[in-house]
Structure formats: C-alpha cells, structure tokens
C-alpha positions as a printed Julia matrix, in Angstrom:
542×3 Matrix{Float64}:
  17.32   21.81   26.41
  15.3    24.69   28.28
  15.27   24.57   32.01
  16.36   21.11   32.66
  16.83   19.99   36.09
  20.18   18.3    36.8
  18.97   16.66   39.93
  16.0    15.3    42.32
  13.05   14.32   41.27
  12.42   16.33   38.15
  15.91   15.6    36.49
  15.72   15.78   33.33
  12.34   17.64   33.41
  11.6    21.61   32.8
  10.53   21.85   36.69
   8.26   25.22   36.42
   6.45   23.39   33.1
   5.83   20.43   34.84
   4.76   21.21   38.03
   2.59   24.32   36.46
   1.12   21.54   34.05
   0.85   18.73   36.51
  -1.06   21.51   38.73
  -3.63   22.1    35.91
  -4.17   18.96   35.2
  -4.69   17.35   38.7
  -7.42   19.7    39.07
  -8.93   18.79   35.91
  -8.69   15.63   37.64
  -9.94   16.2    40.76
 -12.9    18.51   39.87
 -14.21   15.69   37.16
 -13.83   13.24   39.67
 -15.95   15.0    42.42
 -17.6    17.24   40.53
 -18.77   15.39   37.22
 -22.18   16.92   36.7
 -20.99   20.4    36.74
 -17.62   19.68   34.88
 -20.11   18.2    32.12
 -22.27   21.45   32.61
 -19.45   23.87   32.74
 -17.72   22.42   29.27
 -21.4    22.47   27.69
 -22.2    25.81   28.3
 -18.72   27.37   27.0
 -18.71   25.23   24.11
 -22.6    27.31   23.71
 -21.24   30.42   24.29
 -17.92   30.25   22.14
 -19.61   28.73   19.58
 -20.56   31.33   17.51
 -16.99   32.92   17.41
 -15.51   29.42   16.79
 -17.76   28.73   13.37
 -16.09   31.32   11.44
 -12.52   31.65   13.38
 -11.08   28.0    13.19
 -12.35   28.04    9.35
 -10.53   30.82    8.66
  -7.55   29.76   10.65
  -7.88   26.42    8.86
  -8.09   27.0     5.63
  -4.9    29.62    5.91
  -2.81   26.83    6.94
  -3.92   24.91    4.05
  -3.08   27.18    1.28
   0.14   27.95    3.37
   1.21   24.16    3.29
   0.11   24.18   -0.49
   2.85   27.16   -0.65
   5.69   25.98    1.43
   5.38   22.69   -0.47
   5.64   24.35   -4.21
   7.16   27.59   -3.72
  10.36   29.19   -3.18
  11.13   26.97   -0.09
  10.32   23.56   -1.63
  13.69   22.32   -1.61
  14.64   23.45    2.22
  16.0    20.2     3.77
  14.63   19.37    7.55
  18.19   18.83    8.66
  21.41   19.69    6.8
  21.39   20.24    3.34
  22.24   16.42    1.88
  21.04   14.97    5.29
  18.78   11.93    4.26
  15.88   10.56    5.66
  16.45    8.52    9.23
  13.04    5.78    7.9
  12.2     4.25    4.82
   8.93    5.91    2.86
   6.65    3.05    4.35
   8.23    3.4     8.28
   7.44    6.87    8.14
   4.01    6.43    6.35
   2.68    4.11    8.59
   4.21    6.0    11.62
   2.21    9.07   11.11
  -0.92    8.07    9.87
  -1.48    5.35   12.84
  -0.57    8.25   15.17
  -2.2    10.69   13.16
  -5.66    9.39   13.06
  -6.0     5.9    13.12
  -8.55    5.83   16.29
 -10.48    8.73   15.22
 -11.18    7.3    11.68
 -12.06    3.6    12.77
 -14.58    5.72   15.03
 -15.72    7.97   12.63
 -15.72    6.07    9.0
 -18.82    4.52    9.51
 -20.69    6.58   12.41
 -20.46    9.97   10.2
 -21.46    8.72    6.93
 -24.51    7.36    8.35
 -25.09   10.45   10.74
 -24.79   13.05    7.45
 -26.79   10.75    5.68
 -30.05   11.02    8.2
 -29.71   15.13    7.15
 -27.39   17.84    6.81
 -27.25   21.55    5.4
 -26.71   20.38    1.73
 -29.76   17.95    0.95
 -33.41   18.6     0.81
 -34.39   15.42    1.75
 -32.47   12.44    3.98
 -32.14    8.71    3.48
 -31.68    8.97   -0.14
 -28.73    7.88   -2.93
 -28.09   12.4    -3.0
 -27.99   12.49    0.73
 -25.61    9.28    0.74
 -23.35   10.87   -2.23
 -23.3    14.09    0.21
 -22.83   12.44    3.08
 -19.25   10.65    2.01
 -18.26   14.75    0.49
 -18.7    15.87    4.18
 -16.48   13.17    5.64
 -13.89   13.14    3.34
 -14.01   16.97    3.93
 -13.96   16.64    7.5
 -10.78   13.8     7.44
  -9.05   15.21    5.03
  -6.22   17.73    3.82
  -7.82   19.89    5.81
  -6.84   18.64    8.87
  -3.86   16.98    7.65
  -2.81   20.73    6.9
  -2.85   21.06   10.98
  -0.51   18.3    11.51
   1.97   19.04    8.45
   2.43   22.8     9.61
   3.21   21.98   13.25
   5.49   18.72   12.08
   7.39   20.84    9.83
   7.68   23.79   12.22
   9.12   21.78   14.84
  11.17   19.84   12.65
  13.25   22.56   10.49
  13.75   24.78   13.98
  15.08   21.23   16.0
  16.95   19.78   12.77
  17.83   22.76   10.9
  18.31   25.86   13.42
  19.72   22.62   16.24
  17.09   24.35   18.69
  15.72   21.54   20.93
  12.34   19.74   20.07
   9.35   21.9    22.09
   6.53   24.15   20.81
   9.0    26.97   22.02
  11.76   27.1    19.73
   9.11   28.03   16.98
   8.93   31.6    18.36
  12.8    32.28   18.95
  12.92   34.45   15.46
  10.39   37.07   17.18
  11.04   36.87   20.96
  15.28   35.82   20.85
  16.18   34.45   24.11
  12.64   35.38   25.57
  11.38   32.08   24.62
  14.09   30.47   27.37
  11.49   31.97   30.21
   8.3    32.2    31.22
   6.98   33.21   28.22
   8.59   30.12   26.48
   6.95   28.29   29.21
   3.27   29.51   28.84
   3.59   28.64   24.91
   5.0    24.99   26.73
   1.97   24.79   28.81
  -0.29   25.42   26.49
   0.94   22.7    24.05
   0.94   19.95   26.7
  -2.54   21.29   27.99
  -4.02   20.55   24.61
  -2.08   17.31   23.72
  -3.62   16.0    26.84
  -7.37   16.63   26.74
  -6.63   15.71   22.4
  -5.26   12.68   23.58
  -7.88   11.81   26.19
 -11.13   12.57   23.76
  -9.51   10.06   21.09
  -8.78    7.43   23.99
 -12.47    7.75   24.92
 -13.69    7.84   21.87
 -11.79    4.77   20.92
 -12.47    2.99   24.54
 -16.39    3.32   23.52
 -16.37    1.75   20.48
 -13.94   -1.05   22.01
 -16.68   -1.97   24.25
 -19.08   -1.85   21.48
 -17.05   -4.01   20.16
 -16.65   -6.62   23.11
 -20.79   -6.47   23.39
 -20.93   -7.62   19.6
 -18.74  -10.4    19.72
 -18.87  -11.36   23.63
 -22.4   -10.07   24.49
 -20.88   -8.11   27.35
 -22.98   -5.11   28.31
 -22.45   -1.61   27.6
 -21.09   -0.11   30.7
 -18.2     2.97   32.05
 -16.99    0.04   34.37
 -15.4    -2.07   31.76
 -14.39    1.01   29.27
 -12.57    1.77   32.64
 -10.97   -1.61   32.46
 -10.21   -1.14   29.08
  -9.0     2.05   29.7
  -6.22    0.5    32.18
  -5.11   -2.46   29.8
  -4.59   -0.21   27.14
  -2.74    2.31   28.77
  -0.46   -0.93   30.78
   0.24   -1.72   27.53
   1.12    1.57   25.77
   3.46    2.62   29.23
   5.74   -0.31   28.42
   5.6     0.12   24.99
   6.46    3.91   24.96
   9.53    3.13   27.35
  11.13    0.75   24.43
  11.49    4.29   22.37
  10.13    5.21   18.61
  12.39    2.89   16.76
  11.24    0.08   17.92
   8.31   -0.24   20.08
   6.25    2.21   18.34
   7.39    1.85   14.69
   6.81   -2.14   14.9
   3.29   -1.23   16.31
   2.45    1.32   13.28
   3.93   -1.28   10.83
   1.45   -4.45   12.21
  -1.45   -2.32   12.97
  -1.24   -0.61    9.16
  -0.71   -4.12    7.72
  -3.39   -5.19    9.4
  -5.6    -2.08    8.33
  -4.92   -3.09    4.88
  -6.09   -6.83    5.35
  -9.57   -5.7     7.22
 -10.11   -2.72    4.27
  -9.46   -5.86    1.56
 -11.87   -7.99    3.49
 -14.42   -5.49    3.08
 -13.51   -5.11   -0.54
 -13.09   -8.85   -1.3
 -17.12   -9.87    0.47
 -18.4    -6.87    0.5
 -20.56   -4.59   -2.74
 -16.81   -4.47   -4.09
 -18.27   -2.19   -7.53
 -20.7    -0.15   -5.39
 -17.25    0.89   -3.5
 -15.24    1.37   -5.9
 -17.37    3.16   -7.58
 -18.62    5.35   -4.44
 -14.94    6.12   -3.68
 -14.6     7.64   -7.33
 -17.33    9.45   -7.66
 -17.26   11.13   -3.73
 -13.48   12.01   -4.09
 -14.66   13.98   -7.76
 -17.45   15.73   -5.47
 -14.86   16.64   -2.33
 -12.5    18.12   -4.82
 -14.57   19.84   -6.86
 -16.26   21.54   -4.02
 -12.88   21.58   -1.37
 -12.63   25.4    -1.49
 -16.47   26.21   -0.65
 -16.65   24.06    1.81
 -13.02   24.87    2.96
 -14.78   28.35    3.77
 -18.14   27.86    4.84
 -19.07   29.37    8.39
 -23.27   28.09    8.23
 -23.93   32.25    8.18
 -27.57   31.79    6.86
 -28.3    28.5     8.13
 -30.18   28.95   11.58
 -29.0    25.27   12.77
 -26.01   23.86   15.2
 -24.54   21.68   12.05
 -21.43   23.44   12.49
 -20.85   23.61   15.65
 -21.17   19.91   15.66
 -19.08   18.96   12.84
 -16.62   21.44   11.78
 -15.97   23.24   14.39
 -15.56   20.03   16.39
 -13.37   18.43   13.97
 -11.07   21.4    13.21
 -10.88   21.58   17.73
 -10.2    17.91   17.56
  -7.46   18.31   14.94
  -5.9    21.66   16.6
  -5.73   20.08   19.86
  -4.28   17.15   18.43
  -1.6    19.08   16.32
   1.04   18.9    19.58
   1.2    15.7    19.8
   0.45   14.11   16.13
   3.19   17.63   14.76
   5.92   16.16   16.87
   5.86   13.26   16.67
   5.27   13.07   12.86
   8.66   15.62   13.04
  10.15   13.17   14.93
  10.44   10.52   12.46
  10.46   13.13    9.21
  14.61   14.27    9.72
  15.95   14.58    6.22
  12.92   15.01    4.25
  12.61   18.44    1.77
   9.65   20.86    2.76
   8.69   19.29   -1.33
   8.64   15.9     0.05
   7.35   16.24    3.58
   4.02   18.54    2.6
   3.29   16.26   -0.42
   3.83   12.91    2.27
   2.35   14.17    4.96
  -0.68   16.11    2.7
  -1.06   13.53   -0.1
  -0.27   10.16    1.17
  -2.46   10.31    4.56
  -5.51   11.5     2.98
  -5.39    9.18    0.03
  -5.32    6.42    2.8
  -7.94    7.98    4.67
 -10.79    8.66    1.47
 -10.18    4.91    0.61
 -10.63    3.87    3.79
 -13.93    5.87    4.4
 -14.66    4.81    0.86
 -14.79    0.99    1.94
 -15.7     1.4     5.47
 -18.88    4.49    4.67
 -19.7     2.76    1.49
 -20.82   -0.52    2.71
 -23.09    0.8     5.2
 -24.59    3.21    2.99
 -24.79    0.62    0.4
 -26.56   -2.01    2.93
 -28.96    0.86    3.98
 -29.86    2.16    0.65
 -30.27   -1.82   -1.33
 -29.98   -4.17    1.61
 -31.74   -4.61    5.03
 -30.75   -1.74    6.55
 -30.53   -1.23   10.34
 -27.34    0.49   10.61
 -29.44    3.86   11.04
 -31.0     2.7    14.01
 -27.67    1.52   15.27
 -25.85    4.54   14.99
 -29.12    6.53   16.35
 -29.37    4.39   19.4
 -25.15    4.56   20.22
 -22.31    5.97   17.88
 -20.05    3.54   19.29
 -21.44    0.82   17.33
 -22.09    1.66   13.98
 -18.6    -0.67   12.91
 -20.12   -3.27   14.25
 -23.48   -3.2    12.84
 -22.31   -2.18    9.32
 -20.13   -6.11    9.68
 -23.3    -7.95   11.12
 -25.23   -6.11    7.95
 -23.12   -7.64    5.64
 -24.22  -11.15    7.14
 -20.98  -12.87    6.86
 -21.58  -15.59    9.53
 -18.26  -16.66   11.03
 -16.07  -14.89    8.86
 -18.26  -11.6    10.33
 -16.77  -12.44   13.62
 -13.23  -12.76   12.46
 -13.9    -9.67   10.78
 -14.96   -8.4    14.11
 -12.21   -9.45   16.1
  -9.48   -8.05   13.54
 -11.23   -4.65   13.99
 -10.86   -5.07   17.44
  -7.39   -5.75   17.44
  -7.19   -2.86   15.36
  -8.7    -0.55   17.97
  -6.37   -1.81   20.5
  -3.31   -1.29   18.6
  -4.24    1.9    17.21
  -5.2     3.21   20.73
  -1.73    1.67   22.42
   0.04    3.86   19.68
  -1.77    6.69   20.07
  -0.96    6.46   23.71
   2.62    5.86   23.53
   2.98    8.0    21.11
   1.08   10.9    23.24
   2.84   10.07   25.98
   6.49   10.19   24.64
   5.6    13.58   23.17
   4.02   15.19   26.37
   7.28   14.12   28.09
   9.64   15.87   25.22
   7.31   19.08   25.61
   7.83   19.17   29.73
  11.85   18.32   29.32
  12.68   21.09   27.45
  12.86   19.5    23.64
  14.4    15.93   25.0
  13.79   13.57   22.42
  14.46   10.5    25.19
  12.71   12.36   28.43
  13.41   10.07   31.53
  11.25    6.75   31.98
  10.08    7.41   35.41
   8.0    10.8    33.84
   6.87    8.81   30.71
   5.04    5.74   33.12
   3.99    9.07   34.83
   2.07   10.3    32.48
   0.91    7.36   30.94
  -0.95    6.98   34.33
  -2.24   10.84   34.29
  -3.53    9.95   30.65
  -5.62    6.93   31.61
  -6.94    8.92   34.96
  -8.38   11.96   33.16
  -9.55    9.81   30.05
 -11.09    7.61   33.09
 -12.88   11.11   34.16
 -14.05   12.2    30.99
 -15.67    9.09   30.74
 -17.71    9.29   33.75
 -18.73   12.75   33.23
 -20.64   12.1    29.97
 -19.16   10.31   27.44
 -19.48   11.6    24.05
 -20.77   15.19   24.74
 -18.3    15.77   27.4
 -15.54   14.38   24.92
 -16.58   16.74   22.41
 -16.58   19.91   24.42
 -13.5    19.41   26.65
 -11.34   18.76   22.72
 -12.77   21.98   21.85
 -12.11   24.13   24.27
  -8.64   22.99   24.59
  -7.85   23.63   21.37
  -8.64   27.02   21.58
  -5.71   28.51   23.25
  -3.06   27.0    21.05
  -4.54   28.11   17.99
  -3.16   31.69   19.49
   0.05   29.58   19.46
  -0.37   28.3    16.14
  -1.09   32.32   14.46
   2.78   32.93   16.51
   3.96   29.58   15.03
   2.68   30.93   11.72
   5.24   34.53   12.16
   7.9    33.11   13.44
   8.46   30.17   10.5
   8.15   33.08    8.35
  10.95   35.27    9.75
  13.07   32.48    9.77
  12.72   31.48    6.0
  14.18   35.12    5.44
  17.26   32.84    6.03
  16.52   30.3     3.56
  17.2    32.5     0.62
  17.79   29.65   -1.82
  17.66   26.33   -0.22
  20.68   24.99   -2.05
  20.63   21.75   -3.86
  23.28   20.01   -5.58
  24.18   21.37   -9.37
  21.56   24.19   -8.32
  23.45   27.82   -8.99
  22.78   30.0    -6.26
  22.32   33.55   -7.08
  20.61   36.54   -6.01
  16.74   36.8    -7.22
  15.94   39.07   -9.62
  12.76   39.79  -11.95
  13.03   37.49  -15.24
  13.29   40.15  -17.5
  16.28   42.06  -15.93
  19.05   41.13  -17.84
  22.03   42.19  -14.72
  25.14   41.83  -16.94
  24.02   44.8   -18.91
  24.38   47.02  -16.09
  27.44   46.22  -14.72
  25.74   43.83  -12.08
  26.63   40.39  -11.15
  24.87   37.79   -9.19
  26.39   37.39   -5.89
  26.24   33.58   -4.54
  25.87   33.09   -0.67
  28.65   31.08    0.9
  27.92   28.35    3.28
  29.31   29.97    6.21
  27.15   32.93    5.26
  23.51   30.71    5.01
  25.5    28.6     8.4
  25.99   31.58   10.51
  24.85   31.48   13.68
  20.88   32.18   14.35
C-alpha cells in the first residue's frame, strides 16, 4: 500500500492524503456552513465563466473514451484477463450486474427518468416547436443520450484501469498506480498523492450532488404519500437516516452488506418498472422504447460531438456539460468500485458488461418511467409539466398520481420510495468504502473507524450543499469538481497505454502465440520464424 501508517490514529491510512483531503474538505465545510450565499455565488459564477471552455472540452474528452472502450473491448487487447491469465470471475454475471449499475446510477436515474423527459420535452435545440409527439420522440433521444454509453464509457475506462494495474500488475487499488508506467516510483510521493487528492476530492462533491439530488426527491416523495411539507429540515433528517444506515452497512464489507443491498434494490427495480408496464399505456411504451433507442443510435455520433457552436442558448451548459461533470466526478468512486467486484473478467467481457448491459437497463427503464409521463401529457390529463416546472423533485410522483391508480398508486409510491432509500444507502456505502481505499493507499478493507468517519463527512457537506441552494448549487459544485480529474483521466489515458506494450498477445488457452506480422508476409520463406513469448518473459517484473 502507499504511505500507510503503522500506528496512531491514522493506521492504516496514507497520513499526508488524508489530512491534506480532510483539510480541503472541512473548509468546504465550514465556508458552506457560514458562508452559504457566497459559496452558492462563488460556484455560480465559475460554472459561468468555465462554461464556455467546458462545452466543447468534456465532449471531446468524452467521446475519446468512448471509441477507446469500443477499441479495448474488440481489438488487439480483448482477451487481456483483469487478474491472471485463467483467473475467473470472484461474482456470478447477475452479482456483478446488479452491483454496478445500483452504484453506478441508480439515484441519478430514478431522479432523472421522468424530470428530463418532461424538461426536453417543454423545448430544446432540436425541435421547432414544444409540447408535441416530435418534441416528446426528441426528448427520450436526449436522455437516453445523456444516460447512456456515453457515460457508461467514464465508468468502464476508470473500472478497468484500476482493475488490470491492482489485479494484473499486483499494484494496490488507488487512482495512483494508473500512472506508474510514465512516472516509475514517482507515483509513491507527492505527486502520487496530488493524483490521490484529486480522486477523493471529486468522489466526494460526486457523491454529495447524487445524495442531494436523491434526498430531494425523497422528500417529494414523503409530501405525496404523507402530506409532509417540502422543507431542508427534514431532507436534513433524511440525510442522517440514510447515511446511519449506509455507515453500518459499509462496515459489513462488499460481499455482503452491499451486494445483498444491490441484489433487493435491483429486484425490486424490476417489480416497480413491471408495475408500470403491467397498468400503465403498456403498447405506447413498448413502442416508445423501440422507436427512441432507433433514433439515439442512429444519431449517437452527432450528438456524441455536438458543442451548441451556433446555437446562442445555455442548453449545453445545462445538460451535457452537466451530465458529462456529473459522470467524471463520479468515475472515482462508481470505476473502483465497479473494479472491485470485476476480478477475472476479459477486457472482451468487462467493456461489453459494463457498456452493454447497464445501458440496456437504463433505456428500458427511461423507456417505462419517460414514456408514461409523456404519454399522460400528450393523450391523458396532463399536469406533469406543471409539476416538474414548479419542483424537479417531484415529477416521479406526479407521473404515478397521473396514472390514477388509487391505492395501488400509493403502493406504487411507497416501493419507489423504498427504492430511493436503498439506492441512496448503496450509493453511500459504496462511496464511502471507496473514499477510504483511495486515502489508505489501495486497501481494499481500510480500517472501520475512517469508514464511520467519512460516512459522517459525507452527510455534513451533502447537509451544506443543501442549505446553500439546492439544485443549482448541486449542479455547479459536481461540475467544477470534475474538472481537475479529467487532467487525471487524459494521464490515466497514457499510462494504460504504455502498459499494454506489455500485453503483446494476451494469451488464451489453444491460442498460438507468435510475433505479429502483416498477413501477407509469408516468414518461413525468408528464413524467419515466429518467436513465442515465454511466461516468465510476459511475468517479468514491471
């Protein structure tokens, strides 16, 4: 592990991460706590001021790690194990699917699935005119766009970064070990630190934007079915139960406290999603589904690389650029610990899981969730606009009193907000085990005193965001954190590369490993023969 303390307080902690990172973030703290007006103020204006820049640099950086996912997952390096080279898988296919996608986005999308179809409905770029079946068709493109292998290419490339230099190269688990083919022992110092820093800095203010987000719409959710108000006292409360909850359940470890969580809360995300299906426009969403996943295809590569250069509007600054911050700042936290449970997966069979599978899950679920509210707005009574328009938060909700189910509409209810607490408790644990294996060096089990730690820092600052403005706040504080790892993420990008120079025919069994040559060169003929690599040749030490 780098820099682990043997003894005092911060055993088993990197003491100059922590303490540089616990410095950082107590004044985050402290400043949003006594200062909320101008924290607000502050984050506004640099999200004005960077935005520009940001509109056309995270899509480019975005849509390279896309087609380099696309690569890694069908070219040369397919077959590259994440681990030795017949290690096998430490979870079954549906552990690991479950696992990921509840910690990947499972808060975000029960947020967004609903709120953004109905928001890109009311008008965006690509319409003429709002409120109509185009704009609705539209509207589903953008979100499947914005939620989709886009961002899951964020995730993938830091989860399989992290995984082939801890399992493969036996470097310990931390943003760090990434960069050891450029800087060598470097990365055991203070420049391995900053990169460190940096990671948790962004995992933290990711983590606390999705807990807010998710808080909001909780208490949407208790108005709806309890008829308690709208207030930041009782998403504070909320805020605190959740965070109880995920502390203890992030001390039990992955294997069981957090993979029983993903497993019940994706069961029971496939229950509400047939509910809607089952009493819901079922044809409508089928057929909506269909025909918006032929649109988001067809059009994935124009929109991959669209910057809004000669549109005089904030549309992407909003959306994109939001999203692809969101998803960046995320990619810490969701890349390790989707890593974490990936050991013994191919590069083939991780990109095509962790690409494929999540957004096939995702378009359905927008498909289901999206569809019925556009359907009820378009042919039924509507309402769900002015919803949304008077608070995000609620536009789940209203979609399920739309549909006018009676008392099955507040079971309905009450599953979904279930399903908000259990996605939020394992985004939290989750979060929280990974910030702890960042600031101990690459510990896969960091001690339990700095895990309820942090759990506590977590709920504070999402606490602070809170008060300081809610959604806007959220928004701006994601984005600007993001922005320093994505340097990270460009020396991520060289140092994976270097290291495949190693990887010069990821051998399988009955595979013949030989020495490339151009398909037309016939070797024998000149006196040449292909030269095999040995094991202890590919083995030797890095």
């Amino acid at each position: 592990m780098y820099g682990q303390a043997h003894r005092g307080l911060l055993k088993g902690m990197n003491p100059r991460v922590t303490l540089v990172t616990i410095v950082v973030v107590a004044v985050a703290l402290i400043y949003g706590a006594f200062f909320t007006e101008r924290l607000a103020t502050g984050l506004a204006t640099a999200r004005g001021v960077l935005n520009p820049f940001l509109e056309w640099y995270y899509v480019l950086l975005v849509a390279f790690l896309l087609l380099f996912m696309v690569w890694l997952g069908t070219g040369r390096y397919k077959n590259v194990r994440l681990g030795g080279d017949f290690e096998q898988p430490e979870f079954t296919f549906f552990s690991w699917v479950s696992m990921l996608f509840a910690a990947g986005t499972g808060v975000g999308i029960l947020f967004w699935a609903v709120a953004q179809p109905i928001l890109q409905f009311q008008g965006n770029p690509f319409i003429d005119e709002g409120l109509t079946p185009d704009a609705a068709s539209v509207a589903m493109r953008l979100t499947f766009f914005h939620w989709g292998l886009n961002g899951w290419a964020i995730f993938s490339f830091v989860a399989l970064v992290l995984a082939y230099f801890s399992y493969r190269w036996k470097l310990p688990l931390t943003i760090r070990s990434a960069l050891q083919p450029i800087y060598g022992k470097r990365v055991e110092g203070g420049l391995g630190d900053a990169v460190d820093v940096l990671a948790v800095f962004g995992t933290v203010f990711g983590i606390a934007t999705t807990l807010g987000l998710g808080v909001q719409q909780m208490n949407a959710g208790l108005g709806a079915l309890f008829g308690l108000e709208n207030s930041v006292w009782l998403q504070l409360t909320v805020t605190a139960v959740i965070m109880s909850v995920a502390t203890v359940s992030v001390v039990s470890g992955v294997k069981r406290g957090v993979r029983l969580l993903s497993e019940a809360n994706f069961w029971l995300s496939i229950a509400v999603v047939l509910c809607l299906l089952l009493f819901g426009p079922t044809q409508y969403l089928i057929a909506i589904t269909i025909e918006s996943t032929g649109d988001y295809i067809q059009n994935l590569m124009s929109m991959t690389f669209h910057t809004n250069a000669t549109r005089d509007d904030n549309w992407q600054s909003e959306w994109t650029v939001f999203f692809w911050g969101w998803w960046l700042a995320w990619s810490p936290f969701v890349g390790m610990f989707i890593a974490r449970v990936s050991r013994g997966r191919t590069f083939r069979e991780f990109v095509m899981g962790v690409l494929l599978v999540p957004t096939v899950i995702t378009v359905v679920w927008i498909g289901v969730f999206g569809g019925t509210a556009l359907y009820h707005e378009l042919f039924g009574m509507g309402g769900i606009v002015e919803a949304v328009d008077r608070d995000v938060a609620t536009a789940l909700f209203a979609t399920v009193e739309a549909m006018g189910l009676g008392m099955a509409g507040q079971v309905l209810s009450l599953a979904l907000l279930v399903l908000i607490a259990t996605y939020l408790i394992t985004s939290a644990n989750a979060g929280t085990l990974v910030i702890n294996t960042i600031l101990s060096g690459g510990d896969p089990e960091p001690p339990t005193f700095h895990r309820i730690l942090w759990g506590a820092v977590l709920g504070l600052l999402t606490a602070v965001l809170l008060i300081a403005g809610g959604l806007e706040t959220l928004q701006a504080a994601v984005i600007m954190a993001a922005l320093p790892f994505s340097v990270v993420i460009m020396l991520m990008i060289a140092g994976l590369l270097k290291a495949l120079h190693r990887e010069r025919y990821a051998a399988r069994t009955g595979d013949r490993a030989e020495s490339p040559r151009e398909p037309w060169a016939d070797l024998s003929d000149a006196g040449v023969q292909p030269v095999p690599v040995s094991d202890d040749e590919f083995h030797k030490p890095h």
